[in-house]
C-alpha positions in Angstrom: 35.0 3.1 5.3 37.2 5.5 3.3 36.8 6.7 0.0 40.1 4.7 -1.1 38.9 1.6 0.6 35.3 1.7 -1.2 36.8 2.5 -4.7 39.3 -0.7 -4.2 36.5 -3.0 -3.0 34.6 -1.5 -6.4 37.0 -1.3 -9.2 39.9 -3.4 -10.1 43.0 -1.1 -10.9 45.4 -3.2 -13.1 49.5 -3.2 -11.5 50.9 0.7 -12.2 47.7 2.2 -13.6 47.8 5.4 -11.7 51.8 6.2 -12.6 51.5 8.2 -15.7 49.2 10.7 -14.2 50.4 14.0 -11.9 50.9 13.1 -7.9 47.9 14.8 -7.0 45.6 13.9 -9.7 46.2 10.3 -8.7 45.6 10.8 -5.2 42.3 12.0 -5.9 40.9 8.8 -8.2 39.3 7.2 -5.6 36.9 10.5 -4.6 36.9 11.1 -8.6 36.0 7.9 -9.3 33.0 7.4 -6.9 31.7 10.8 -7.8 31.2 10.1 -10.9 29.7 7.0 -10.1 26.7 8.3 -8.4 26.6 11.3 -10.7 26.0 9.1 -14.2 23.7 6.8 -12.0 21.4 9.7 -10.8 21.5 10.7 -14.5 20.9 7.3 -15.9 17.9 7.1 -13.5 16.4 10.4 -14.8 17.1 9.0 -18.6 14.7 5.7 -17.4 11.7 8.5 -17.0 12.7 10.8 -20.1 12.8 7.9 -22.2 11.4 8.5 -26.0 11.1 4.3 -26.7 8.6 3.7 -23.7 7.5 6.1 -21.1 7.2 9.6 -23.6 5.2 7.4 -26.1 3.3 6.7 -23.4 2.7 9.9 -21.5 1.7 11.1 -25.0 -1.1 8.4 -25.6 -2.6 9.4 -22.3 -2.8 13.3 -22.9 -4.1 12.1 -26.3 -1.4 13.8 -28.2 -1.6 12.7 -32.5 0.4 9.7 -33.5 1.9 11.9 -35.9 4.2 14.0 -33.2 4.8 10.8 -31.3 7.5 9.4 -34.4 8.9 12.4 -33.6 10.0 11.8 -30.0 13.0 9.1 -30.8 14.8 11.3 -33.9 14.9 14.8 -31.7 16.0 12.9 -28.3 18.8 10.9 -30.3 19.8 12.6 -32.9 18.8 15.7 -30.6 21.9 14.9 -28.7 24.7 13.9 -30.9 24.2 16.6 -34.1 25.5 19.6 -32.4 28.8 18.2 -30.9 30.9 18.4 -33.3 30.0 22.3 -33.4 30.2 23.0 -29.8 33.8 21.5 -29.7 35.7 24.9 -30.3 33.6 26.4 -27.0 34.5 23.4 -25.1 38.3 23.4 -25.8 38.1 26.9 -24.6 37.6 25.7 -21.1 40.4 24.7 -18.8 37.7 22.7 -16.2 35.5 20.5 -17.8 33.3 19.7 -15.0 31.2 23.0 -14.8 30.1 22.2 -18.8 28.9 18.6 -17.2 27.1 20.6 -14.7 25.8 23.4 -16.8 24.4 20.1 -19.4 22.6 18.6 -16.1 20.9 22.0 -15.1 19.7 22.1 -18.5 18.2 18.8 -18.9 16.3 18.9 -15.2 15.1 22.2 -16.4 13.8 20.8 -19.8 12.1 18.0 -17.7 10.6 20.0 -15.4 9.3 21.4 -18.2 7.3 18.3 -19.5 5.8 17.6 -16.1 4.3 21.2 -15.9 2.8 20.6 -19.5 2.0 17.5 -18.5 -0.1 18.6 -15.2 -1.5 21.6 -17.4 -2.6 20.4 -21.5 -3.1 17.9 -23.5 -3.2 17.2 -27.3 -1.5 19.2 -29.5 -0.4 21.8 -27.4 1.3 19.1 -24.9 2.6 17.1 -27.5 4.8 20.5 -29.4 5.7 21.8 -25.8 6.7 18.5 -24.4 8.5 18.3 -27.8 10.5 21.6 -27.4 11.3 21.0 -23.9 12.5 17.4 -25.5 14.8 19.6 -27.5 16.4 21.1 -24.9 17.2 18.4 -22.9 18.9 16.3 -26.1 21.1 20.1 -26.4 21.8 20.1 -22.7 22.8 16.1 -23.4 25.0 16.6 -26.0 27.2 18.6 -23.5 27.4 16.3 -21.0 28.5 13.7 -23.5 31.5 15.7 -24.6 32.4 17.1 -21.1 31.9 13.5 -18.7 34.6 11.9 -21.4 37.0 14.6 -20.9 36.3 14.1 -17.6 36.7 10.7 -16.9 40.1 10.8 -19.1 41.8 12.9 -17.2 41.0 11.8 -13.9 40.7 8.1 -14.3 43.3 5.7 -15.9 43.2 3.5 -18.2 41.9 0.2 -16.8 39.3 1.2 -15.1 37.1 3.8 -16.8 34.9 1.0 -18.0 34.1 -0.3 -14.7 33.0 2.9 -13.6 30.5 3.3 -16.7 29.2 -0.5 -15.7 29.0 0.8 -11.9 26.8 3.4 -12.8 25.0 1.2 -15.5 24.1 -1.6 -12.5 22.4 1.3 -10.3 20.4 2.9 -13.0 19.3 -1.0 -13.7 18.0 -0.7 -9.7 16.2 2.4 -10.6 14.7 0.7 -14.2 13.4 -2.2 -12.3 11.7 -0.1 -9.5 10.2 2.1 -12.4 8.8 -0.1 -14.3 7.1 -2.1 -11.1 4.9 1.3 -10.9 4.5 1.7 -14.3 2.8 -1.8 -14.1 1.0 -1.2 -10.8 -0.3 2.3 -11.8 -1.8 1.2 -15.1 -1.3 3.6 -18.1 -4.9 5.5 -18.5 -4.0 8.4 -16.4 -1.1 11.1 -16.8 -1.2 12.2 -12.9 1.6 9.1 -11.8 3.8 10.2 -15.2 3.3 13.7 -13.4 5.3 13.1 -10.5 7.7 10.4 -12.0 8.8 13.8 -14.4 9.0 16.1 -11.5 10.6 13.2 -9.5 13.4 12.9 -12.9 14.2 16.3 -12.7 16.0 16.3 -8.7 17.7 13.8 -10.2 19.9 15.8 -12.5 20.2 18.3 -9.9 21.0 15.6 -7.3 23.8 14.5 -9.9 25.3 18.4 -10.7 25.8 18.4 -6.9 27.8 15.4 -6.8 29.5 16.3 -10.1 30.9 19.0 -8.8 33.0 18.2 -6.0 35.4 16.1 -8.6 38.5 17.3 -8.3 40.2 17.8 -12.1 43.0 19.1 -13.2 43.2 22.5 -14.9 44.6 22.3 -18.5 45.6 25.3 -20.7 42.6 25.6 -23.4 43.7 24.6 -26.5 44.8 26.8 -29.3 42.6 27.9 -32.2 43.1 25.9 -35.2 46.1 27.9 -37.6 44.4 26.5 -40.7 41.3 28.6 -40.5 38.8 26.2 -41.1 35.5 25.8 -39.6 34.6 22.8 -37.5 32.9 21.0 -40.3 35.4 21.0 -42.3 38.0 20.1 -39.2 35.3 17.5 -38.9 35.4 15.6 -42.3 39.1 16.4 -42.6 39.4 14.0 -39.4 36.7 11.7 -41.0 39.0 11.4 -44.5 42.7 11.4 -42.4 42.2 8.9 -39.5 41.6 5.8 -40.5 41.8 4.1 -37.1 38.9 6.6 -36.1 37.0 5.9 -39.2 36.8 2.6 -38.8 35.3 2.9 -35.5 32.7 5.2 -36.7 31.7 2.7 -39.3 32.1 -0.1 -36.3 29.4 2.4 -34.0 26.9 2.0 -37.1 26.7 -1.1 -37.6 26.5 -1.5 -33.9 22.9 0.1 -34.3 21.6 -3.3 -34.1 21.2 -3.6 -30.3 19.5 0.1 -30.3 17.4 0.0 -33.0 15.7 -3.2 -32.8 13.8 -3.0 -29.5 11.0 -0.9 -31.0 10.6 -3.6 -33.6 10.1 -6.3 -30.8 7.9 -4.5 -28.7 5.5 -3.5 -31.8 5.0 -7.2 -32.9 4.3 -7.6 -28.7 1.8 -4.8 -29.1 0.5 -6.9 -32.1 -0.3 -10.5 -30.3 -1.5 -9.3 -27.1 0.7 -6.9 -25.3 3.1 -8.9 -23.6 3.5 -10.0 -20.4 3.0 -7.3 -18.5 2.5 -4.6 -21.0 4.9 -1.6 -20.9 6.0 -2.2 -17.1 7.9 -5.4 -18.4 9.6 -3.8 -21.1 10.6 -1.3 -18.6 11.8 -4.1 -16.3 13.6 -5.9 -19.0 15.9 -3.3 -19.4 16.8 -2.6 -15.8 17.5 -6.2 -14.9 20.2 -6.0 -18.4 21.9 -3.1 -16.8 22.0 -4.7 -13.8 23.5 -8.3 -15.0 25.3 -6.6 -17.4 26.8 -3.2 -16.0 29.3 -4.3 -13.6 30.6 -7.2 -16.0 30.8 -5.8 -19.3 32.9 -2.7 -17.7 35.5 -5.1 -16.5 34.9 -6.3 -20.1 35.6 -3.2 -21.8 38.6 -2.5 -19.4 40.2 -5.8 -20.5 39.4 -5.2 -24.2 36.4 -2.9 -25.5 37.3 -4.0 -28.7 36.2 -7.5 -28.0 33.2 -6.5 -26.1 31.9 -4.7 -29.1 32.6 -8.0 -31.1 30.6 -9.9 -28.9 27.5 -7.5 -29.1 27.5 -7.2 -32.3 27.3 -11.1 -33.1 24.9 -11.7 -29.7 22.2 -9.0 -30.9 22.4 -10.8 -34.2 21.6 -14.1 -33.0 19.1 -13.0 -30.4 17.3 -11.5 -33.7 17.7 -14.5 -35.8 16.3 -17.1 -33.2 13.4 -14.6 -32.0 12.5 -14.4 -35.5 13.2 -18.6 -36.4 11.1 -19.4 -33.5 8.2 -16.6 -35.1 7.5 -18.9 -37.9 6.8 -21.9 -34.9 2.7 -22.3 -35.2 1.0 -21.0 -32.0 4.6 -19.2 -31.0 3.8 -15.5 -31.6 0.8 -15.7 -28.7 3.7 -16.7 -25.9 3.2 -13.6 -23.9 6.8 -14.2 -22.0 8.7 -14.4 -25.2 8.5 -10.5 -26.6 10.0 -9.4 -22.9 12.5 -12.2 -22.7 13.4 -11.2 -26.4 14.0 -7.6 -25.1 16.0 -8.5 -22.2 18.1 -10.1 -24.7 18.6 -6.9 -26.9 18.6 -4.8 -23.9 22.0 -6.8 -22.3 23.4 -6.7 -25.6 22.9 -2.6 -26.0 24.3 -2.9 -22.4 27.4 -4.1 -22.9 27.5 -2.0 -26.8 27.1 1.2 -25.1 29.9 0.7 -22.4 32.3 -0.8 -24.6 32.0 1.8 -27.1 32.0 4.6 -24.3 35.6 2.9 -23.2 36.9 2.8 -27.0 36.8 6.3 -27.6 38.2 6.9 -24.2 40.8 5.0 -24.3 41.8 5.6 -27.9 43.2 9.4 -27.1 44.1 12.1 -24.9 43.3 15.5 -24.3 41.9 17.9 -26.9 42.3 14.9 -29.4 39.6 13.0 -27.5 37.1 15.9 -27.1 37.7 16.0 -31.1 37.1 12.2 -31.5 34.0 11.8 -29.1 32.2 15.0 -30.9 32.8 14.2 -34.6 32.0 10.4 -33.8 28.5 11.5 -32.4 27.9 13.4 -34.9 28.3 11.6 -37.4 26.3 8.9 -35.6 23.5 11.8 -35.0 23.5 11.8 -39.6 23.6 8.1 -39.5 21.4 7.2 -36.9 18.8 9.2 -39.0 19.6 7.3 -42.3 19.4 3.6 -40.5 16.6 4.7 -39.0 14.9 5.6 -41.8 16.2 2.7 -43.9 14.7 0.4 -40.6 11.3 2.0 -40.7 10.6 2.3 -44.4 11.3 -1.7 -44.5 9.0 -1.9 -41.8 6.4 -0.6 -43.9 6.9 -4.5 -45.2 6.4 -5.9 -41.5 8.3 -5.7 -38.4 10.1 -8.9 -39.4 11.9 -7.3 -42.8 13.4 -4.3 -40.5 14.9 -6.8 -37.8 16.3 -8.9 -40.9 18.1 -5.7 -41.9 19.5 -4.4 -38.5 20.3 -8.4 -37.7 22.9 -7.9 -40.7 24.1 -5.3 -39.5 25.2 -6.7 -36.7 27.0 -9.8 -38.4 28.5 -6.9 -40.7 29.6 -5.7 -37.2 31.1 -8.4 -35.9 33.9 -8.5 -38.8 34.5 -4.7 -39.3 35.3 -4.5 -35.2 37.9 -7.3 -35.1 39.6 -4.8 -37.9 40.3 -2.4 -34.9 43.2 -2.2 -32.9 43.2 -3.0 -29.3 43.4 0.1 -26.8 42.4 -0.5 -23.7 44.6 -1.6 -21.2 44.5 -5.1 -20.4 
């Protein structure tokens, strides 16, 4: 089977969505499009190892690291990732490829994780817990590249109308991936490092797999853009865009609130750890989240294609309500020792997030073109890096009060969500 005849069996291209782009550029979606397929997969299946919410935490209780570096691991892989962007877009406007940054962004992160499987194999406390955390620090930097260059990317070698289908493609694979991991997470227990070991090693071909595949896309060389005339730095570029586009500052605002479906997890699988663990400990969390990407990948990207706008409604009000009922049916007598309901909970979240992250991914996408995009995606992220911080910590402190009083919070956020995002405009193109 040809390239051209997989891609049309995979992604529905709406009537004419390949005539505004050059001859050759459109000739070349199909290999483009599959490409980048497998390339986010094999990187979403590294991220389900490197993940600072479930396996690092764990890795870190088994080399006996202090609790103390372990609240550590979520704000430098997050925040880790989106602070610098809106700095590094000057560099990146310089270049007339964008692939070879995506590339240069996956060396870095296989390297980093390499990293944490040698320290891993070689120390523990302390010492493994600041060196894992470095090489943690890395990888969010090398990240934070990717995320720039893959949208610049995908914009200018896939049309509108089907860029979100090829984020849920890659989503549904990684989900395959999720599931098989957290089986063996199960299986192997968690008292021993040696399994985590290999998984890291095991992480890292996968970036490399990924740059391999990354770069055979064929994209088309634009002239770098010019240096700003008014002289100003990017920070105040930055704000200037911030204060000036409302259309853009609305959907920062709209990405906040959005926080719901990623920062609630935690919350649900602390009050798990509470009354007994859940069923099947950490392996079902893991699970849980692979079976949402895989329900939820391939449809919420025909979603987003039709309207990202409306997909971002939807998670917004969904992870709301899944909060709301967990947390009505907590105050049931008896109900908090149902060992199926903290994983079922999380699948819940997890689909939500699912179809949050691919709709959003599609907005900002979809919303511009050319330099104008790189600008949107790196000041959005960064000002999501200084947010993500503040909700975090306004989320935690309240949890200081209980797990409960935090998910009341981010549950309102999300119903704040739900009207702030019908304030946007459509953009995509169906």
């Amino acid at each position: 089977m040809s390239a051209a005849s997989l891609y049309d069996r995979l992604v529905r291209a709406p009537e004419g969505a390949t005539d505004a782009m050059a001859p050759g550029t459109a000739r070349d979606v199909p290999r483009n499009g599959l490409r980048q397929i497998v390339a986010q997969a094999l990187q979403s299946t590294g991220d389900q190892v490197v993940n600072a919410k479930t396996v690092l935490p764990w890795l870190f209780a088994a080399l006996g690291v202090p609790g103390a570096l372990v609240g550590l691991l979520v704000p430098i892989r997050e925040s880790g990732s989106m602070l610098p962007q809106a700095a590094m877009v000057p560099w990146v406007r310089r270049h007339r490829v964008r692939k070879w940054l995506w590339v240069a962004g996956s060396a870095g992160q296989a390297l980093a994780t390499a990293a944490m499987a040698v320290t891993a194999a070689t120390a523990t406390g302390t010492a493994a817990g600041v060196a894992i955390l470095l090489a943690l620090a890395v990888f969010a930097l090398s990240r934070a590249l990717n995320s720039l260059a893959s949208k610049d990317v995908l914009g200018r070698t896939i049309p509108k109308g089907q860029r979100g289908q090829i984020n849920g493609l890659a989503t549904v694979l990684s989900g395959v991936v999720a599931i098989t991991v957290g089986v063996g997470i199960r299986l192997l227990g968690g008292d021993d490092a040696g399994p985590l070991v290999v998984l890291l090693a095991a992480a890292a071909l996968t970036w490399v797999a990924g740059l391999v595949v990354y770069a055979g896309i064929r994209e088309p060389a634009e002239e770098p853009a010019p240096a700003p005339v008014d002289g100003g730095g990017w920070a105040r570029r930055s704000v200037a865009l911030l204060r000036d586009d409302a259309t853009f500052r609305r959907f920062v605002l709209v990405r906040t609130l959005l926080l719901v479906s990623a920062l609630s997890p935690p919350f649900v699988v602390a009050l798990a750890a509470e009354h007994g663990g859940g069923l099947g400990g950490l392996g079902a969390f893991v699970v849980a989240s692979g079976v949402a990407s895989l329900l939820g990948g391939r449809l919420f990207g025909r979603w987003a294609d039709r309207s990202s706008r409306q997909l971002m409604i939807w998670g917004a009000g969904a992870a709301s309500t899944a909060i709301l009922l967990f947390l009505a049916l907590l105050l049931v007598p008896g109900v908090r020792g149902w060992t199926l309901l903290y994983p079922a909970v999380h699948l819940l979240l997890a689909l939500t997030h699912t179809g949050v992250r691919v709709a959003r991914k599609t907005y900002v996408v979809d919303m511009a073109q050319g330099d104008r995009r790189t600008e949107y995606v790196a000041v959005a992220n960064t000002a999501m890096g200084v947010l993500l911080l503040v909700a975090g910590a306004v989320s935690s402190a309240l949890a200081l009060l209980g797990p409960e009083v935090a998910l009341v919070f981010l549950a309102l956020l999300g119903v704040a969500g739900v009207f702030t995002a019908r304030t946007l405009p459509e953009v995509s193109a169906r």
